[in-house]
C-alpha positions, 0 to 999 in steps of 0.5 A: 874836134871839141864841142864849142865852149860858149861859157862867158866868164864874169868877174864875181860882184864881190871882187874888186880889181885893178891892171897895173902894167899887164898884172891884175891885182884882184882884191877880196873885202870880204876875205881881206885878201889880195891876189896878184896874177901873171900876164896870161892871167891877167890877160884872161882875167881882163877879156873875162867880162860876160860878153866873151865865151871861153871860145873867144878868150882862147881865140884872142889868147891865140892872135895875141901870144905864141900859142897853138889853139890847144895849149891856150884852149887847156891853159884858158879852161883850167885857170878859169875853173881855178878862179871859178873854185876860189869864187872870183869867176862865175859864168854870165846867163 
């Protein structure tokens, strides 16, 4: 079994997003860019609040799609390392 992963992720204080049925659209003033995510990715981006670790995401992924704990423990890690990357995702204390 993999060790628990108690990372909460928080959306960077410098993004501005909104939910439009089921899309996140996520808005950077300072690069005067917009980005627009899938329904997974929206999904995540929304339970991505600091409050919630990726263990619980992936919990809640798993409860709400057709996924086993392992494809959505993958999928969740790898987009939030990606949205890490670009800077819209930091890990809360």
């Amino acid at each position: 079994m993999s060790q628990p992963d108690l990372r909460r992720p928080v959306h960077d204080p410098n993004t501005a997003s909104r939910v439009f049925s089921g899309e996140a659209v996520i808005i950077l003033p300072a690069l005067n860019s917009v980005r627009m995510l899938n329904t997974v990715g929206s999904r995540i981006w929304e339970l991505a609040d600091g409050r919630r670790s990726i263990d619980e995401i992936v919990e809640i992924l798993v409860a709400e799609y057709e996924v086993t704990p392992d494809v959505a423990r993958a999928g969740v890690e790898r987009f939030v390392s990606e949205l890490a990357s670009k800077g819209l995702i930091a890990f809360a204390e």
